[in-house]
C-alpha angles and dihedrals in degrees: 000000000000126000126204127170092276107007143059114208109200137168120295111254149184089249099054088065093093109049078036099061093051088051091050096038097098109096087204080087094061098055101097094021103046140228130062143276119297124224132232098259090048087049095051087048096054092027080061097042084049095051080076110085093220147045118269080258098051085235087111141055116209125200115178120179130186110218113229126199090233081210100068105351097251119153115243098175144294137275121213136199131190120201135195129151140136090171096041137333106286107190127198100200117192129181135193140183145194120257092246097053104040117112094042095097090256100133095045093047097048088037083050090051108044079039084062093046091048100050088042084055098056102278104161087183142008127192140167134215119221133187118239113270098027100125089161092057086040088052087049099049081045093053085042087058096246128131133207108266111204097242117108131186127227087266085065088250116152112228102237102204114200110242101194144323130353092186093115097081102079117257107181098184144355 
C-alpha cells in the first residue's frame, strides 16, 4: 500500500468491483479512450485476473491499485503499471478517475506515487501512453515529469517517457 498526503493507493481487489464500477460508470470517460462502463461482474472478473502480479505468460508483471480518498475512504480511481525487463525493470503506468473527481490533482498525486515505488523498486524507465486530445492526461504525464515522446502506437497514442524524479509529490509510505 502506498500513502500520499490524501490518498492510499492499495492493491486492486475483488472487493473494490462494486464501489469501481460506479466511479467508472460515467461514459463521459470513455469518450477519448473508448469503450464503454463496466459493470460490477466484468470488473470482479478482471479485478481477479489482475490480483495475480503477472501476465498468464509470466512476460508481464502486472500492478493494479485502487485510489482512496484517505478522508472518508471513498474511491476516486486506479493506477496501473506494466512491467517487463530482462535488462532492467521497464514500467507502462496508467490512471483513471472518476468524472466527479477529476481536477483535484488525484491522478497526479497516486501516478507520483506508484511512479516513486516503481523507480525505488528498480524501474529504469517509466512511460505512459496517452490518446490524442487528452490535454488533462497531457497535463498529468507533464506534472509526473514525463515528456511526449514522438512515438505513437497504431491506436494514434503518444508514448509519455519519465525525465526525473516524481518524488515531490509527497509519498508518506510504501
Amino acid at each position: 500500500m502506498l500513502r500520499t498526503a490524501r490518498l492510499r493507493v492499495e492493491p486492486v481487489r475483488v472487493g473494490h468491483a462494486e464501489e469501481m464500477a460506479a466511479v467508472l460508470g460515467d461514459p463521459a470517460l470513455y469518450s477519448i479512450i473508448g469503450g464503454a462502463p463496466p459493470t460490477v461482474a466484468e470488473l470482479s472478473a478482471r479485478y481477479l485476473r489482475w490480483e495475480r502480479p503477472w501476465s498468464d505468460d509470466g512476460r508481464e508483471g502486472w500492478l493494479n491499485w485502487t485510489v482512496l480518498r484517505e478522508a472518508d475512504d471513498v474511491a476516486v480511481g486506479t493506477v496501473q503499471a506494466t512491467t517487463a525487463g530482462v535488462n532492467g525493470l521497464v514500467a507502462e503506468v496508467a490512471w483513471i478517475v472518476g468524472v466527479p473527481f477529476q481536477g483535484y490533482g488525484y491522478a497526479t498525486e497516486s501516478t507520483a506515487a506508484v511512479v516513486d515505488w516503481l523507480v525505488g523498486h528498480g524501474a529504469r524507465a517509466v512511460h505512459a501512453h496517452i490518446a490524442p486530445d487528452h490535454p488533462a492526461s497531457e497535463a498529468v504525464a507533464r506534472r509526473l515529469g514525463m515528456r511526449a515522446s514522438g512515438e505513437f502506437r497504431d491506436d494514434g497514442e503518444q508514448r509519455w517517457r519519465l525525465h526525473g524524479p516524481s518524488s515531490r509529490w509527497g509519498r508518506t509510505s510504501g
